[in-house]
C-alpha positions in Angstrom: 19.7 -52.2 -13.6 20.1 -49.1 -16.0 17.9 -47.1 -14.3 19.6 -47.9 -11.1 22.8 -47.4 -12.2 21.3 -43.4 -13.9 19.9 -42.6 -10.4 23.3 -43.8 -8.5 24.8 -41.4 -11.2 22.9 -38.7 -10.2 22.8 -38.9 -6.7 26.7 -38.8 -7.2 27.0 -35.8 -9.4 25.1 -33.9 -6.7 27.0 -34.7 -3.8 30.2 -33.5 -6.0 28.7 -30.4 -7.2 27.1 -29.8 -3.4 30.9 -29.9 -2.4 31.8 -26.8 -4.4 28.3 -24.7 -4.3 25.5 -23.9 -2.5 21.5 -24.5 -3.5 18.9 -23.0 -2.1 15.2 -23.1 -2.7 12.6 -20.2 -2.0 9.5 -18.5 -3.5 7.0 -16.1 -2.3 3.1 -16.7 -3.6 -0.2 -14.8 -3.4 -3.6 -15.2 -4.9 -6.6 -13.1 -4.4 -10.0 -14.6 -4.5 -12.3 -12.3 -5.0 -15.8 -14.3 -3.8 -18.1 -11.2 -4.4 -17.9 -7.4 -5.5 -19.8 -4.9 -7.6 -18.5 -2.7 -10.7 -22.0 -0.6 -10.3 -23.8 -2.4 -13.0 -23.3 -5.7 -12.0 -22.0 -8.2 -9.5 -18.7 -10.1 -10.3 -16.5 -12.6 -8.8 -13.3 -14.3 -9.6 -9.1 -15.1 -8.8 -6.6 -12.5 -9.2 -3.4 -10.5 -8.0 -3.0 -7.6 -6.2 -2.3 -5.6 -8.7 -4.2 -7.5 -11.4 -3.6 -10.4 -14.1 -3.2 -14.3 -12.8 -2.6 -15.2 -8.9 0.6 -16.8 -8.6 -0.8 -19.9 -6.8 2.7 -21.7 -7.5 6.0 -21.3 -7.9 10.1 -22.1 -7.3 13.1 -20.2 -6.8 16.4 -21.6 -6.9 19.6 -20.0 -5.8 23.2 -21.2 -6.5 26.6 -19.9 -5.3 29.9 -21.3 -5.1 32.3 -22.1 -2.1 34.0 -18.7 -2.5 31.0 -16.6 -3.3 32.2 -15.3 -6.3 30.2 -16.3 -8.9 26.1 -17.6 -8.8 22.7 -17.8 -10.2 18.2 -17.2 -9.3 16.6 -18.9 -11.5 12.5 -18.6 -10.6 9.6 -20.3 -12.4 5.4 -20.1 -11.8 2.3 -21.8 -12.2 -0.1 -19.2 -12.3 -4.2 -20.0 -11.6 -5.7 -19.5 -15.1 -2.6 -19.7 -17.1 -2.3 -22.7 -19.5 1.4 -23.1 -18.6 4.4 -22.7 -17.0 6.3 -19.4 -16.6 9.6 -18.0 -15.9 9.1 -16.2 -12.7 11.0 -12.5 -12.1 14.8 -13.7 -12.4 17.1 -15.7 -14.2 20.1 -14.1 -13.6 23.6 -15.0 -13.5 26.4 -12.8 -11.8 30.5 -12.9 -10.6 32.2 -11.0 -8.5 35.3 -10.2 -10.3 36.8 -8.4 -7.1 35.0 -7.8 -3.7 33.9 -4.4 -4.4 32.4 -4.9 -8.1 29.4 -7.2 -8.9 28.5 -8.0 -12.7 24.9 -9.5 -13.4 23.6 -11.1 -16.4 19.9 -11.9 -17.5 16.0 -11.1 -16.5 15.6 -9.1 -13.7 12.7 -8.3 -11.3 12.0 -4.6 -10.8 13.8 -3.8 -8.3 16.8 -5.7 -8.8 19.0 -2.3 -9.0 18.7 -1.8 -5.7 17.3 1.6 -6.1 13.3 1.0 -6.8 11.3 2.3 -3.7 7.3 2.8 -3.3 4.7 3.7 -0.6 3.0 0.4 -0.7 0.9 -0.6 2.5 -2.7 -1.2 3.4 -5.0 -1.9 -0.1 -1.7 -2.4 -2.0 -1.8 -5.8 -0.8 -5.0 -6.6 -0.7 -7.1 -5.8 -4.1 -5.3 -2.7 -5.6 -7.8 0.7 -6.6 -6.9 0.8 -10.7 -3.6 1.8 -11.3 -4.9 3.6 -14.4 -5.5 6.3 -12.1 -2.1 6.4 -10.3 -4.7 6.8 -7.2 -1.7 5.1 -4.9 0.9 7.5 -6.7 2.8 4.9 -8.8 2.7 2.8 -5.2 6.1 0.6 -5.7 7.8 3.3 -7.4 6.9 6.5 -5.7 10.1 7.1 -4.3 12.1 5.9 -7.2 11.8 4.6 -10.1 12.1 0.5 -11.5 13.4 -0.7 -14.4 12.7 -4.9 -15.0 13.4 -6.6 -18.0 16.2 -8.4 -20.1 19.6 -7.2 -19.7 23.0 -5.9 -17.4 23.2 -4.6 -14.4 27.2 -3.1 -12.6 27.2 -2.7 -9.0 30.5 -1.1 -8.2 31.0 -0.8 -3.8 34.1 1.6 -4.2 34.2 2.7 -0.1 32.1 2.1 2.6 28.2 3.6 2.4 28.6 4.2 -1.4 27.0 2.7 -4.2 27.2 3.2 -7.7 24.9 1.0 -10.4 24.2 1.1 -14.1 21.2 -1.3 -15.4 21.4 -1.2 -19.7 18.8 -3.9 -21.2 21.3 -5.2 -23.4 18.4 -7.9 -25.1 14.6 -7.6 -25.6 12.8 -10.8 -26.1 13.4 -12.7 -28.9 16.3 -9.9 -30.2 19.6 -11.1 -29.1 22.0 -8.5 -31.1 20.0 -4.7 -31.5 21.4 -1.0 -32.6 24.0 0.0 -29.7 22.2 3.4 -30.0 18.6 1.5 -28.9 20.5 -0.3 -26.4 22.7 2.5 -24.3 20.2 5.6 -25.1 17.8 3.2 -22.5 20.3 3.1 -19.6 19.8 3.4 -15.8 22.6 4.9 -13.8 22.5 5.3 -9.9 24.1 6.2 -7.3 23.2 5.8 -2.9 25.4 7.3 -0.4 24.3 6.0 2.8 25.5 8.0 6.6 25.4 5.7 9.6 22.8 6.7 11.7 21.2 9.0 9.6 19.8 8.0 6.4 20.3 7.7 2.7 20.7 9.8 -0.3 20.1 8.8 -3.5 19.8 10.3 -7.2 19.0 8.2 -10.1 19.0 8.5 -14.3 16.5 6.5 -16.2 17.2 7.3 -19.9 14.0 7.1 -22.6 14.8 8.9 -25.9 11.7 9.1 -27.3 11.5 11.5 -30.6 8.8 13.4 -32.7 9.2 16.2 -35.1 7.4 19.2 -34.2 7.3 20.7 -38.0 10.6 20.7 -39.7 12.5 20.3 -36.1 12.7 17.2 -34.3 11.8 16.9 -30.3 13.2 15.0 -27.6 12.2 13.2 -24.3 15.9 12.0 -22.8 14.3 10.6 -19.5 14.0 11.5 -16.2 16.2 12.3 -13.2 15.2 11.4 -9.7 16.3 12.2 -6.5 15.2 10.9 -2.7 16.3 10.3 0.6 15.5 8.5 3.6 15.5 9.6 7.0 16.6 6.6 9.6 17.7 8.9 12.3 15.0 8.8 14.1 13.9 5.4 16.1 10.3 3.7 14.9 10.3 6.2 12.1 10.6 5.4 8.6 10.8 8.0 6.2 11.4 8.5 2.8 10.8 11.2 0.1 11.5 11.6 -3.4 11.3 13.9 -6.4 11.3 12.9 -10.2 11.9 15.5 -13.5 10.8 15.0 -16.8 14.3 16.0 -19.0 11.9 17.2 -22.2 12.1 19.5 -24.7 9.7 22.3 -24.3 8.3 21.7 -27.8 7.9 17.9 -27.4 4.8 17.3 -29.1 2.6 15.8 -26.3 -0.3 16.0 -28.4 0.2 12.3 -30.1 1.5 10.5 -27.2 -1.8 7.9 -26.2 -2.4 8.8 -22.7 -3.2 5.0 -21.8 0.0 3.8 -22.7 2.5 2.2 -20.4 5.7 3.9 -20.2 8.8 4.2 -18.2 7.7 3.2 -14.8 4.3 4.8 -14.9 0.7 3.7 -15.8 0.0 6.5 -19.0 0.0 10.3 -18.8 1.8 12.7 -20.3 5.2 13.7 -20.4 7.1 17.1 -19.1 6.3 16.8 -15.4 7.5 17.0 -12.1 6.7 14.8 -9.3 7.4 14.7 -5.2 6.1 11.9 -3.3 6.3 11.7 0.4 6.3 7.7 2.2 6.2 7.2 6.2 6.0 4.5 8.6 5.8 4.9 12.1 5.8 2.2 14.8 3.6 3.6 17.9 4.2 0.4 19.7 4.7 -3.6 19.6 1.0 -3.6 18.6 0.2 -0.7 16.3 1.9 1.3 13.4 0.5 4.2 11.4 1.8 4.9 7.4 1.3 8.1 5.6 1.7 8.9 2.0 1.4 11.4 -0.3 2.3 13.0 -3.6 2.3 16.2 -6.0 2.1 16.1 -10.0 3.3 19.4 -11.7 2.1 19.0 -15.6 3.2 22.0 -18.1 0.2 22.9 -19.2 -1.6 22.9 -16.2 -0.6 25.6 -14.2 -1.0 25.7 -10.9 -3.4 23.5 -10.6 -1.5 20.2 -10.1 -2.9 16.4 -9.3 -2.1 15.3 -5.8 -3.0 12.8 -3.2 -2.9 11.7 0.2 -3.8 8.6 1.9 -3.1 6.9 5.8 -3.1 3.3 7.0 -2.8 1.9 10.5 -2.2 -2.0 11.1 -3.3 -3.3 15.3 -2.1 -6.4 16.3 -5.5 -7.9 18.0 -3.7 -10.8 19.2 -0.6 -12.9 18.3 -1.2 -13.7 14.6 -4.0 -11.8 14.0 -4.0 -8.2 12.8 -6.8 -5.7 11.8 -5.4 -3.2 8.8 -7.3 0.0 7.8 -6.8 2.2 4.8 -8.1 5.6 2.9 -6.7 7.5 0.3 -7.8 10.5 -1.7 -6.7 12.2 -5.3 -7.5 15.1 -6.0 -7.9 14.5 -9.9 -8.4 11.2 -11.4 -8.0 12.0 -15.3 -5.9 14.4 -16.9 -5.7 14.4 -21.1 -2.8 13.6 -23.7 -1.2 17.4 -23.0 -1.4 17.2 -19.1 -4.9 19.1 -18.3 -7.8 18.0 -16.3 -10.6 16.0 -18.1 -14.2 17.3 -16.8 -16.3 15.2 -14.6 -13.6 13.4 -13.1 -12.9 15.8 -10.4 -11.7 13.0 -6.9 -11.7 10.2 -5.8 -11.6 8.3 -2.5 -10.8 4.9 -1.4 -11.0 2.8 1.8 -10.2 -1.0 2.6 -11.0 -2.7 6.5 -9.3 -5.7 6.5 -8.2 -8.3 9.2 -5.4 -10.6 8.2 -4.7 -14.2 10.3 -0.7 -14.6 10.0 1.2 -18.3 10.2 4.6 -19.2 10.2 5.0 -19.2 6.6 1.9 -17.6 5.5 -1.2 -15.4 5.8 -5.0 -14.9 5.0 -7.0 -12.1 5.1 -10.7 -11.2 4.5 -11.3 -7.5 3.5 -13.7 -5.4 2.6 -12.7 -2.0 0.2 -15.1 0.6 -1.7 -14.1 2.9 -4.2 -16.4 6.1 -5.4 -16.7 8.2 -9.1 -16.4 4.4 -10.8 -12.6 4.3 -10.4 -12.8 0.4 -10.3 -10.0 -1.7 -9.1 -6.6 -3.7 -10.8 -8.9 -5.9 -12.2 -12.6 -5.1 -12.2 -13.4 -2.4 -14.1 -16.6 -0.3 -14.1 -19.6 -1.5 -15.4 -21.2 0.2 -18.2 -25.1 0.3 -18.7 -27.2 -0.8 -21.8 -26.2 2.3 -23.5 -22.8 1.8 -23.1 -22.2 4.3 -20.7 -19.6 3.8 -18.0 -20.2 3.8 -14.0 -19.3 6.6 -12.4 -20.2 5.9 -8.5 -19.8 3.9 -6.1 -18.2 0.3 -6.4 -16.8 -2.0 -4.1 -15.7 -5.7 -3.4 -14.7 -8.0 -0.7 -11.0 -9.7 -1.7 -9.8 -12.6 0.3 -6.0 -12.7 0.1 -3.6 -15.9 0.3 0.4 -15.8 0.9 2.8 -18.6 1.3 6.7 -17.7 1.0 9.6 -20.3 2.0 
């Protein structure tokens, strides 16, 4: 009887509560099995991501808003294959709408939950990723603009039509609930898009750093970088976006101790005091076939004019209804530079490929590829091999992913 009158209780405290808000549910999933490939030394196999780490075989998103739309909450969670538990996915977020044009967010966000994060990601960027540690796809989702996930508060204020102005400040950090307001604020992220109907947008966007060393006696800054892009919509079938990034550094900022293999605002390692243009395009020739193209430039100080840069083309043919053969190469021009922003020797290029052929359902896909990479560039999550000597592969390597979606 009690645990008929708890359910009764329940079912009625959700019929109330569905009166005054709305619940949705929704998640997007992907795994990679990779069943074969070879790091040059040896053969390997296993389950992955895209972009490396544990396939999210798993998962729930849930999405509340009240009658007036005013005020609501994501909240996502995952069960990742190899992972010993359960995870918060890449929101839990609260937000209210104080007046129409001003929205006020609260919580984790995803990376591009500002609204402003854009990439060049198409062909191998979905299927088994070349290793980011090379930036061989150009920073891929944030060629164009830059992310900025994490803990935190994010202001989007709509003051007239086609404008939009943001600021994302990562008030928290896990585990630190009250910090410096200096540590806080000197990390902000302010934006702005102006968007023309019919033509395209324009957007510029501050992601602050601070970073500081002392050059002698004197002390050195990196403030954080500026960026700037805009895409082109004018023209129909065509997607087009480009973009250009600036370092804000001091010219003494002593490069010299910065690990090159660190992680660091938005990027995969290398040094600071750069500039950056990327170029992204889409192009539908027809119901059946589209062709991308991207590209981009890297302008260190200390290397002259002799700058890292890339280029790479994909085309996707619609065989048949549901099934669809995609095609990709790339090529960088420099795979390694040091701490200070010059080339390392004997990592001259590299060039990747992928042939894949992807069968699409209503709410998901799989797809059996085959990619290669050459000078032992490796991929998110194999590696190159390294001999008995200990001496890394520097060839040829390749592997065959098989890649799963689901998303409702």
């Amino acid at each position: 009887m009690k645990k008929t009158l708890i359910a009764v209780a329940a079912a009625a405290a959700l019929t109330a509560t569905s009166a005054f808000a709305e619940i949705t549910f929704g998640m997007w999933t992907k795994a990679v099995l990779v069943p074969v490939a070879n790091d040059g030394e040896d053969y390997k196999a296993g389950l992955t991501q895209a972009w490396g780490s544990a396939a999210r075989t798993a998962g729930l998103g849930v999405n509340g808003v009240n009658e007036e739309g005013t005020a609501g909450y994501t909240f996502e969670i995952r069960d990742q294959a190899g992972e010993d538990k359960i995870s918060h996915g890449d929101r839990s977020v609260l937000w209210v709408k104080p007046i129409d044009m001003v929205k006020l967010s609260v919580g984790y966000f995803d990376d591009g939950d500002n609204g402003f994060r854009q990439g060049s990601g198409f062909g191998a960027w979905d299927w088994l990723r070349p290793s980011r540690t090379t930036d061989l796809f150009f920073n891929g989702d944030d060629a164009i603009m830059d992310k900025k996930s994490g803990d935190g508060f994010i202001a989007e204020v709509t003051p007239i039509e086609g404008l939009k102005v943001m600021a994302n400040i990562p008030f928290l950090k896990t585990g630190t609930y009250i910090q410096d307001a200096y540590d806080i604020y000197k990390k902000t992220q302010i934006g702005a898009a102006y968007t023309i109907d019919g033509t395209g947008t324009l957007k510029v966007l501050w992601t602050g750093v601070s970073e500081e060393t002392k050059v002698g006696n004197k002390k050195s800054d990196y403030t954080g970088k500026i960026g700037v892009a805009f895409n082109l919509t004018a023209v129909e079938n065509l997607n087009l976006a480009i973009g250009a990034k600036f370092d804000i550094v001091d010219e003494d900022y002593k490069v010299g101790d910065i690990d090159f293999s660190k992680k660091s605002f938005g990027e995969w390692g290398g040094a600071k005091n750069k500039a950056y243009f990327a170029l992204n395009a889409g192009y539908q020739v027809s119901d059946a076939m589209k062709v991308s193209l991207a590209g981009g430039v890297k302008l260190f100080k200390n290397s002259g004019f002799d700058p890292k840069w890339g280029i790479g083309a994909g085309v996707d043919y619609v065989v048949m209804d549901g099934l669809t053969l995609n095609t990709d190469v790339r090529y960088i021009s420099e795979t390694k530079y040091s701490k200070n922003g010059i080339k390392v020797d004997g990592k001259d290029d590299a060039v990747s490929f992928l042939v894949g052929v992807s069968k699409g359902f209503s709410n998901g896909s799989l797809g059996v590829g085959f990619e290669g990479i050459t000078n032992g560039i490796g991929f998110s999550e194999i590696p190159a091999g390294k001999d008995d000597k200990g001496k890394a592969h520097d060839g040829f390597m390749w592997c065959v992913p098989v890649v799963f979606t689901f998303s409702f």
